[in-house]
C-alpha positions, 0 to 999 in steps of 0.5 A, a space after each residue: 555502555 551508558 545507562 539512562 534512568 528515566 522517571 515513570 511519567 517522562 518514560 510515559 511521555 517519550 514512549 508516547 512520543 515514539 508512537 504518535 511519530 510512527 502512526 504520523 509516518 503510517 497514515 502518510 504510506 498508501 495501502 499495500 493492498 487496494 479494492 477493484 475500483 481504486 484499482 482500476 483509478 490507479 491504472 486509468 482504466 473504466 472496465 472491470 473486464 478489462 481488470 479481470 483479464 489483467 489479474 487472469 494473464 497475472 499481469 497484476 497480482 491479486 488477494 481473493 480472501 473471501 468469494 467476492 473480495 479481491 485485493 490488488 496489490 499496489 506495487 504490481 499495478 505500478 510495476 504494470 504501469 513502469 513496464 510500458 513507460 516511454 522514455 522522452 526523447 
């Protein structure tokens, strides 16, 4: 087992480092969870009627955290959207 020893400042410098690189590799992931209208962006859709009947069938999954928020889960909308691929001849 090797034991490194670092001086403060470079043990400052290099913990910085780690979490500028981690934030870079975060703000390039999309949210897990979206709003009806990207939503509805996502899958090409105009209506929210149509959305609502989606999340009713429980053909996407959602979040209700509060009366009037609801969250779409992003992962589900493409595994929707996988489910209906036609594959090239």
């Amino acid at each position: 087992m090797q034991v490194v020893c670092l001086q403060e400042e470079a043990f400052y410098a290099l913990f910085d480092k780690v979490v500028e690189h981690i934030e870079s590799k975060r703000k390039d992931m999309p949210p897990k969870w979206v709003d009806g209208e990207e939503a509805m962006s996502l899958l090409n859709i105009k209506s929210t009627t149509t959305l609502q009947k989606l999340r009713d069938e429980g053909k996407i999954r959602f979040s209700q955290p509060q009366k009037k928020i609801i969250l779409y889960d992003r992962d589900s909308i493409n595994e929707y959207i996988e489910k209906y691929v036609r594959e090239t001849f």
